[in-house]
TIRO-2110 file (N, C-alpha, C; in Angstrom, 1 decimal):
// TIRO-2110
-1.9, 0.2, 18.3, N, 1, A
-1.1, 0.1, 17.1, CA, 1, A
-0.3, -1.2, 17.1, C, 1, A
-0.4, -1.8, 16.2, N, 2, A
0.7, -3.1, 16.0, CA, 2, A
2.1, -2.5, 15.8, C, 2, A
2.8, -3.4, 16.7, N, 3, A
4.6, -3.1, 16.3, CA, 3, A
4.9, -3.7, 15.3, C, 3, A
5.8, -3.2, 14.6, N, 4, A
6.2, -3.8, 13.5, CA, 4, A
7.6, -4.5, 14.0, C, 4, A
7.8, -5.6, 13.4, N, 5, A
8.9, -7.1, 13.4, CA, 5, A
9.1, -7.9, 14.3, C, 5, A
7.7, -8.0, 15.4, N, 6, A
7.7, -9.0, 16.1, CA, 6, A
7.5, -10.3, 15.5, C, 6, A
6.6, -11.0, 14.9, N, 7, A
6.6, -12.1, 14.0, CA, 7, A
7.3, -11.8, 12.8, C, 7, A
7.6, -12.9, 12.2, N, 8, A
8.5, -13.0, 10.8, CA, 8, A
7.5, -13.6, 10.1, C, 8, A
7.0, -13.6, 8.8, N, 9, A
6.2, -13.8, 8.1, CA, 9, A
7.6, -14.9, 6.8, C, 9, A
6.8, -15.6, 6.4, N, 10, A
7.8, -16.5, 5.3, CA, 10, A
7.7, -15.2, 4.5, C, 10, A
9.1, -14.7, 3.9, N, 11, A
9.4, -13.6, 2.7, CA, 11, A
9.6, -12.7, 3.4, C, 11, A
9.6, -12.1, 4.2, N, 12, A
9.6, -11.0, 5.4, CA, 12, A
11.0, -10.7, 4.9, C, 12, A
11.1, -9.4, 4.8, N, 13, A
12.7, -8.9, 4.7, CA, 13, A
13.1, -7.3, 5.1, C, 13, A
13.8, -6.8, 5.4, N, 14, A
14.0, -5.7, 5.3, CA, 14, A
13.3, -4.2, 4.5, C, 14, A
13.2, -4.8, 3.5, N, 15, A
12.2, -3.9, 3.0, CA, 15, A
10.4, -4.3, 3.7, C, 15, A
10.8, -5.1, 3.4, N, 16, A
8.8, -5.4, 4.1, CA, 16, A
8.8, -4.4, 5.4, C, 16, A
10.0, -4.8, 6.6, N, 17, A
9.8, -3.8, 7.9, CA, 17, A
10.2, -2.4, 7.5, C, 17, A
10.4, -1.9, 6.6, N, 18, A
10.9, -0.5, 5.9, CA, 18, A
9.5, 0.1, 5.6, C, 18, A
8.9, -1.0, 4.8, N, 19, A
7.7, 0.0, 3.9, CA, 19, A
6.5, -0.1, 5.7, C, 19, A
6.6, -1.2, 6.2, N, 20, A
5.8, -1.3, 7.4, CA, 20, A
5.8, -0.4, 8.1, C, 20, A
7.0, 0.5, 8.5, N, 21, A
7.4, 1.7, 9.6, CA, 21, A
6.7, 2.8, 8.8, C, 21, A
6.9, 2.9, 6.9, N, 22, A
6.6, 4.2, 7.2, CA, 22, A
5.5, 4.1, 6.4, C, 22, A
4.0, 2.9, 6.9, N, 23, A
3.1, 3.2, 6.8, CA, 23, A
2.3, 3.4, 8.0, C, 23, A
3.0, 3.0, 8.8, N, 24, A
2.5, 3.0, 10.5, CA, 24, A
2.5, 4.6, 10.5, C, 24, A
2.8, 5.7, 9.7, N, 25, A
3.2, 7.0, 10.0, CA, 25, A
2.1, 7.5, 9.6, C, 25, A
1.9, 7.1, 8.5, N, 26, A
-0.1, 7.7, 8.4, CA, 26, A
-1.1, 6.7, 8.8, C, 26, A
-1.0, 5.8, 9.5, N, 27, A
-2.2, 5.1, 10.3, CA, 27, A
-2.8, 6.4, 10.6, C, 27, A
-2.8, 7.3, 11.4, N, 28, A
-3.3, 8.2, 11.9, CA, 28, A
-3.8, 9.7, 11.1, C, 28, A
-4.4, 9.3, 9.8, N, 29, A
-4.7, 10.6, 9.0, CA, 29, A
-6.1, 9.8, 8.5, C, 29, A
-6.6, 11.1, 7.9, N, 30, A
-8.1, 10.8, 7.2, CA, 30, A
-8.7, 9.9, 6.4, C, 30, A
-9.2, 9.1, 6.0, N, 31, A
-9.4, 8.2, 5.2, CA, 31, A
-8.8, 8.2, 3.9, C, 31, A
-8.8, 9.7, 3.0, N, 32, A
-7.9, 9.6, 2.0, CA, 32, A
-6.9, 9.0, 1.9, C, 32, A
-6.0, 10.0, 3.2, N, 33, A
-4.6, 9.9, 3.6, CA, 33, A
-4.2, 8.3, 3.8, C, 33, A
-5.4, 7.9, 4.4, N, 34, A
-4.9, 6.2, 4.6, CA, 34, A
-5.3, 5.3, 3.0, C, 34, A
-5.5, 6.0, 2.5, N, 35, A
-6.0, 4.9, 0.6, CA, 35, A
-4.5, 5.3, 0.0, C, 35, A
-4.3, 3.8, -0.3, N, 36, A
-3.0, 3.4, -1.4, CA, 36, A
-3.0, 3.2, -2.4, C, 36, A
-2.8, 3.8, -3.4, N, 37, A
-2.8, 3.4, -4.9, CA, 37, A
-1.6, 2.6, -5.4, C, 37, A
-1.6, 1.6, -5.4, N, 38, A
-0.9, 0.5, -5.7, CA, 38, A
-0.7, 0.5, -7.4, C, 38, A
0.5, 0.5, -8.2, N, 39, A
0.2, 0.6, -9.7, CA, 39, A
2.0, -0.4, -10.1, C, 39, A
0.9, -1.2, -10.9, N, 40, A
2.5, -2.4, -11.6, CA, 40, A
1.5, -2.8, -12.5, C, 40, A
2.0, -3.2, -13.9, N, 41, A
1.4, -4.1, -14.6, CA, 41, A
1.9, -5.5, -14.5, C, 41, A
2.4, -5.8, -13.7, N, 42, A
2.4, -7.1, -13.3, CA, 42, A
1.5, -7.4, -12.3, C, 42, A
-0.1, -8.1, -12.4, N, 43, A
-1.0, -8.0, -11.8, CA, 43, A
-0.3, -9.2, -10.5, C, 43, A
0.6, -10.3, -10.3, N, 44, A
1.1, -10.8, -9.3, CA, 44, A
1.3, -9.7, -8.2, C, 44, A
2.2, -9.2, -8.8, N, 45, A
2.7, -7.9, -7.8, CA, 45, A
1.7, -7.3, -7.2, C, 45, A
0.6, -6.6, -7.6, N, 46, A
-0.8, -5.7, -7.7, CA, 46, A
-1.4, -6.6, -6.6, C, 46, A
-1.4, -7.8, -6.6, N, 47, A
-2.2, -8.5, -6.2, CA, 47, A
-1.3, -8.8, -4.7, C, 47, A
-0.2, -9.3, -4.6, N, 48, A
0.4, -9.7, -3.0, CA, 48, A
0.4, -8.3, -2.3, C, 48, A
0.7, -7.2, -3.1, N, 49, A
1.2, -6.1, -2.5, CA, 49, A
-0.4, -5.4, -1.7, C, 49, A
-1.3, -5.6, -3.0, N, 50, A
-2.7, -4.9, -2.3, CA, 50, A
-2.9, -6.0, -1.1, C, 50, A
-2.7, -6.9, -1.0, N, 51, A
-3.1, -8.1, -0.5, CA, 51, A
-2.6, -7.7, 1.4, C, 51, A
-1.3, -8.0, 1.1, N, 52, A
-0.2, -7.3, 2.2, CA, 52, A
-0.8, -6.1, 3.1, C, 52, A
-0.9, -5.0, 2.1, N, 53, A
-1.4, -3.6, 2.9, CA, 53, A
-3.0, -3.9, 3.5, C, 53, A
-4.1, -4.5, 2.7, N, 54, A
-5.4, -4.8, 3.0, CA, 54, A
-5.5, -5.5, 4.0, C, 54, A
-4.4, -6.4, 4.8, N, 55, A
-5.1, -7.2, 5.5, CA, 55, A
-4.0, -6.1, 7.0, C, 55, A
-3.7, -4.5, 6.4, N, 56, A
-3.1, -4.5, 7.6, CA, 56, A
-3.9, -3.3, 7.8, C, 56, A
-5.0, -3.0, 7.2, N, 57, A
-6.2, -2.2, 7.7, CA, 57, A
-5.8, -1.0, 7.0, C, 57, A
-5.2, -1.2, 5.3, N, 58, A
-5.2, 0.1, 4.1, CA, 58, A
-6.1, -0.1, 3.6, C, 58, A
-7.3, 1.1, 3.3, N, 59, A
-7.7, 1.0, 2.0, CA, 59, A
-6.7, 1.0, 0.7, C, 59, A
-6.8, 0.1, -0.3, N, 60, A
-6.1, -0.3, -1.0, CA, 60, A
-7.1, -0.1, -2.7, C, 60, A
-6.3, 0.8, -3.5, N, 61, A
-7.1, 0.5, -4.8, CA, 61, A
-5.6, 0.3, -5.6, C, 61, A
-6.3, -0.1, -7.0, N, 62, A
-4.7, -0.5, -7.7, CA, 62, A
-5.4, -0.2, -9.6, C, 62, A
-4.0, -0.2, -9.9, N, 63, A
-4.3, 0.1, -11.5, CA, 63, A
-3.1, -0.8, -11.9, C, 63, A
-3.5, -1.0, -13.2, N, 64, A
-2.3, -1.8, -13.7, CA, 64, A
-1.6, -1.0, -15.0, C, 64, A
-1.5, 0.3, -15.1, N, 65, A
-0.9, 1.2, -16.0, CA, 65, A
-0.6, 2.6, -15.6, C, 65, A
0.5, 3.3, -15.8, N, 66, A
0.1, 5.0, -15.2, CA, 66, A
-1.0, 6.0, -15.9, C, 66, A
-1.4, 5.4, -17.2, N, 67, A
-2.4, 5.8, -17.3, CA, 67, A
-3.7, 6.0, -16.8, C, 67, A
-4.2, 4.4, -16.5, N, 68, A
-5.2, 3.8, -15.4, CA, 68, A
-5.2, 5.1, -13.6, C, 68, A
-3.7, 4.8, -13.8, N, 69, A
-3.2, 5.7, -11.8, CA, 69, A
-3.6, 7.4, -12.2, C, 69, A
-3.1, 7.6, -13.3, N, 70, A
-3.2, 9.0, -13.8, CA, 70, A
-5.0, 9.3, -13.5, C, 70, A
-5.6, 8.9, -14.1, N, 71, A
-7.0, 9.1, -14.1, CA, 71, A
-7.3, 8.9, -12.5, C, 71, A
-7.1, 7.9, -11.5, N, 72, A
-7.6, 7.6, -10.8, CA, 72, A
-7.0, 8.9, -9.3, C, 72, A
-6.0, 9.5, -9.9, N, 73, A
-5.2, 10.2, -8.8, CA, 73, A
-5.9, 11.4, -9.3, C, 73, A
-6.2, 11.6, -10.5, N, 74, A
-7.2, 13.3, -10.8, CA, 74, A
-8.3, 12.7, -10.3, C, 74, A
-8.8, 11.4, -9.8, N, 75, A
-10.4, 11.9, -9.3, CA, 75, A
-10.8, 11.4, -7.8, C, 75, A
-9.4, 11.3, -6.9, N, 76, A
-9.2, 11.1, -5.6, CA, 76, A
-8.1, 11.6, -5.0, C, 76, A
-7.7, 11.9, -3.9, N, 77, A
-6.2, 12.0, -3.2, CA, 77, A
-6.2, 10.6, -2.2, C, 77, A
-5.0, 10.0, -2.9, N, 78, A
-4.6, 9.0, -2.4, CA, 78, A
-3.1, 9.3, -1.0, C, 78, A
-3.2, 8.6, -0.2, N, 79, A
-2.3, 9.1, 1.1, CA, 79, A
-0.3, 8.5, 0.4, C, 79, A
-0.3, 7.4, 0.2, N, 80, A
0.6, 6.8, -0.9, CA, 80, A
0.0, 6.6, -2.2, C, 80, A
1.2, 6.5, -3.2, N, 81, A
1.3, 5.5, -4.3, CA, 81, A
3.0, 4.8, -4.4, C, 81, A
2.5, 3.6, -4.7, N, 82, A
3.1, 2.7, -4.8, CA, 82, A
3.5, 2.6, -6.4, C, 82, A
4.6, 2.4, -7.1, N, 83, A
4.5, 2.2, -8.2, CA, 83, A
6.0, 1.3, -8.2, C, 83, A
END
């Protein structure tokens, strides 16, 4: 497992090592458990945040409405959502 806040990343802040710790807590569950549903209509956001979690080995899907998350959470169980 990677430790969390050995390197500093540019933007790196307290919340970044916050949301990092308590995703390190389901690294170790089922594949569902590990899918993030990421949901903002500000696709910037949608996009650094899936970006962020994807390259730290989440499956990552995203919607850009609670409508969009609404549908997508009745036809999977996601381990987080992010909103």
């Amino acid at each position: 497992m990677t430790k969390v806040g050995h390197t500093r990343e540019p933007g790196y802040s307290s919340s970044t090592a916050l949301l990092e710790k308590e995703l390190l807590s389901i690294k170790e569950t089922t594949e569902n458990e590990k899918s993030i549903l990421v949901v903002d209509d500000e696709e910037s956001i949608v996009g650094a945040l899936s970006e962020f979690l994807s390259l730290r080995g989440y499956n990552v899907e995203t919607a850009i409405n609670s409508r969009q998350a609404l549908a997508m959470i009745h036809e999977k169980a996601y381990g987080v959502v992010v909103s």
